[in-house]
C-alpha positions in Angstrom: 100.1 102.3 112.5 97.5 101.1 110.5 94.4 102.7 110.5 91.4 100.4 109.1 87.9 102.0 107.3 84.5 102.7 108.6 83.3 99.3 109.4 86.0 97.4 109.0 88.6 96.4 111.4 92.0 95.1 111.4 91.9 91.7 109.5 91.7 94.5 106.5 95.3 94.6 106.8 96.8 91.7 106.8 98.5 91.9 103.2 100.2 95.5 104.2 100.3 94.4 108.1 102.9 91.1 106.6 104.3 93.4 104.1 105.2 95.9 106.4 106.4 94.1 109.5 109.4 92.4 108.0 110.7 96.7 108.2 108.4 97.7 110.6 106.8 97.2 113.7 103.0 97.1 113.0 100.2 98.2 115.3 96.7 97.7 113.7 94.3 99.1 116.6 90.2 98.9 116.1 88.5 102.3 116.7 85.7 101.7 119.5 82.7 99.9 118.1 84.6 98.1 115.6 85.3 94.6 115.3 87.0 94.0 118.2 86.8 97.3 120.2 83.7 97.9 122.2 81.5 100.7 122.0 81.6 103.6 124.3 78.7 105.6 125.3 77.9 109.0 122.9 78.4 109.8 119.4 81.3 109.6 117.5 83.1 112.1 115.0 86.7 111.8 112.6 87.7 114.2 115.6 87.0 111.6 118.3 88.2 108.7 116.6 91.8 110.5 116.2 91.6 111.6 120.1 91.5 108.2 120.8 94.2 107.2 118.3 96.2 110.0 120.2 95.9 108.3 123.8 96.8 105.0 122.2 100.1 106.1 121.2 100.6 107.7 124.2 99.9 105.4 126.4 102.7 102.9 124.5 104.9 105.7 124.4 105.2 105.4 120.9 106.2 108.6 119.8 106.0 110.0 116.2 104.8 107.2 114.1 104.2 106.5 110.3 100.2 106.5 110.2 98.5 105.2 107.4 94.8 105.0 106.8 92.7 103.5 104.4 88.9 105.3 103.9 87.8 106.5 107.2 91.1 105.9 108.4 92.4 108.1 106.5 90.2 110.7 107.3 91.2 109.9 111.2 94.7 109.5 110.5 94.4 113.2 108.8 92.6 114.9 112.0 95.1 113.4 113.8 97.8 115.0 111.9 96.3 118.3 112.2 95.4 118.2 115.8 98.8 116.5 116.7 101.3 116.6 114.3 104.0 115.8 116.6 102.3 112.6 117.0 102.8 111.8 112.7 106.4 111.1 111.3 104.6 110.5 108.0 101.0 109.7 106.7 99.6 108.0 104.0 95.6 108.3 103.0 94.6 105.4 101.0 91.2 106.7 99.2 90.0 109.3 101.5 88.1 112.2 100.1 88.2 115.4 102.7 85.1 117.2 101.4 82.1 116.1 99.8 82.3 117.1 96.7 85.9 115.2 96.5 84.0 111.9 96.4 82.6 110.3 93.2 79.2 110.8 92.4 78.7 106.9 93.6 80.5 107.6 96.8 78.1 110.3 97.6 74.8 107.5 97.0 76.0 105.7 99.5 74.1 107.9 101.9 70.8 107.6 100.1 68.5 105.0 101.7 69.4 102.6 99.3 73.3 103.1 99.7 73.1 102.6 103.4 71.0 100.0 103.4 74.2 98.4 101.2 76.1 99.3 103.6 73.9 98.0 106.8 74.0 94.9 105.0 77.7 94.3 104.6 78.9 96.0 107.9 76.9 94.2 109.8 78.4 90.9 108.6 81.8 92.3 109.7 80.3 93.5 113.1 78.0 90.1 114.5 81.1 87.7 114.4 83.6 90.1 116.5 82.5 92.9 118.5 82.4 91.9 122.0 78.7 94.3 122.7 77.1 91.1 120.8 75.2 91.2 117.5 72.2 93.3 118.6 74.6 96.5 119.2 75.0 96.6 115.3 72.2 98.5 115.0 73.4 101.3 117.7 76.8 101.8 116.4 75.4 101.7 112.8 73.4 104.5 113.5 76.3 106.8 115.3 78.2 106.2 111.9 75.0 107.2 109.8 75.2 110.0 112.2 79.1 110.9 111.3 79.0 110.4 107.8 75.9 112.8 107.1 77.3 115.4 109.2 81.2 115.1 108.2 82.4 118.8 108.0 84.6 119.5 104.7 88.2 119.7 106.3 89.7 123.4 105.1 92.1 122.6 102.5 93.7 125.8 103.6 94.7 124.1 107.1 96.4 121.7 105.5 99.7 124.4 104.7 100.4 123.4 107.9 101.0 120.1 107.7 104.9 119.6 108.4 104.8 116.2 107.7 105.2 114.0 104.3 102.2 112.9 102.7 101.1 110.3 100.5 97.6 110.6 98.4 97.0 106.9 97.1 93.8 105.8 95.3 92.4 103.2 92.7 91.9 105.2 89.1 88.4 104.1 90.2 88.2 104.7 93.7 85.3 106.9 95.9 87.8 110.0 95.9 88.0 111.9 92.3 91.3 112.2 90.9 91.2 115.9 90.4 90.1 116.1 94.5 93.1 114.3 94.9 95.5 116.7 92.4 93.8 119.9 94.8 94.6 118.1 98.0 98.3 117.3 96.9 99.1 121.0 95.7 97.5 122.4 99.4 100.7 120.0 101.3 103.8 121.5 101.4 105.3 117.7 100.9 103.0 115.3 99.3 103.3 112.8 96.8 100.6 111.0 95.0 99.9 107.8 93.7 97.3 106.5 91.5 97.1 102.9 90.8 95.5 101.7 87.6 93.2 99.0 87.1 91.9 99.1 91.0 88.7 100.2 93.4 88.2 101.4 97.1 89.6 98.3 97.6 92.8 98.6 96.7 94.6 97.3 99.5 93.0 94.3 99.1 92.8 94.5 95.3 96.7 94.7 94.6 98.4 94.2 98.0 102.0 94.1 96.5 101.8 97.5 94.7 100.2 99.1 97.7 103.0 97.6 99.9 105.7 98.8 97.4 104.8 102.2 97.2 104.4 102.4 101.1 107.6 101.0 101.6 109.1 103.8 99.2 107.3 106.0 100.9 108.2 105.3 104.2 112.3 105.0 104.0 114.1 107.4 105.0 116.1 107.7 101.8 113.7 108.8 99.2 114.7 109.1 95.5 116.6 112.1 94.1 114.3 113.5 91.6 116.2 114.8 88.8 113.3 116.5 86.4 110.8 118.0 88.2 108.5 119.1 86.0 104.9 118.9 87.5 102.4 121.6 89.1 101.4 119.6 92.2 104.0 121.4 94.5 104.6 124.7 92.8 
């Protein structure tokens, strides 16, 4: 399951969703108010948005699937592994920071006036062609995302000892999400791996679609290599 960014919708994945699907079956749902997806009445939250992710793979009968999430997604796809980890066989956060001072310096302008009036400007171009609620809605679902993002809670690293699942940290080396946030994150999972690809942005996905689908693929089997010289600090 692949879990698109704030903003964005599906067509975000088509290099992983071809990738992927020659291995996997690929569902690339839109969270309400997103490109396809109408908008449902209230406010929204990381909390919400995984609820609803929840219900949809209940309602297929999915069972434990392999959830990866790129940005927001990421964020959702980690609520939901809290909340319901029998839901998660194994999840992958593609440049997701979980507290505010994990993001870049840059990341955290973004919710200056200036920064989200960037980010009015190329979310709405996204929005108008798709979203069933019409073009004028942009501005209502804009404003329950401004909302989220300047009330996102830190998620308690602590919590994530819990997680029973594998997980895989991926970001650009110049990515939203700083690298040492990343190293803390990967040494508060009891299985996580990381993976930091050189030369590439918050737009990774996009930006180098074949080594993103490589490593997910690795990731993902069910045979994983036998390391033979551990030798790092990330999972004392």
């Amino acid at each position: 399951m692949l879990l698109h960014g704030g903003g964005g919708g599906a067509d975000s994945w088509q290099a992983q969703r071809a990738g992927l699907a020659e291995r996997y079956r690929v569902l690339v749902p839109e969270r309400r108010g997103h490109g396809r997806s109408p908008d449902v009445d209230g406010p929204v939250t990381m909390e919400i948005f995984a609820a609803d992710t929840a219900a949809f793979i209940e309602a297929l009968e999915l069972g434990p699937v392999y959830v990866i999430g790129w940005s927001d997604g990421g964020k959702v796809g980690m609520s939901l592994a809290l909340n319901r980890p029998d839901l998660v066989r194994k999840l992958v956060l593609i440049g997701a920071e979980l507290t505010e001072a994990g993001g870049t310096v840059a990341n955290q302008a973004l919710l200056t006036p200036e920064g989200l009036d960037s980010l009015k400007t190329f979310f709405r171009q996204l929005y108008e062609p798709l979203s069933p609620d019409g073009p004028e809605h942009f501005e209502v679902v804009f404003a329950k995302w401004q909302q989220m993002w300047e009330t996102l809670p830190d998620v308690d690293l602590t919590t994530l000892q819990a997680l029973p699942m594998p997980v895989l940290l991926m970001q650009g080396d110049d990515d939203c999400v700083r690298i040492e946030h990343t190293a803390e994150v990967a040494r508060a999972i009891p299985d996580a791996q990381v993976a930091v690809v050189p030369g590439s942005s918050h737009g990774l996905p996009l930006e180098k679609p074949e080594v993103v689908n490589r490593l997910l693929l690795d990731f993902l089997a069910d045979q994983q290599v036998r390391k033979f010289m551990p030798m790092g600090d990330l999972n004392p």
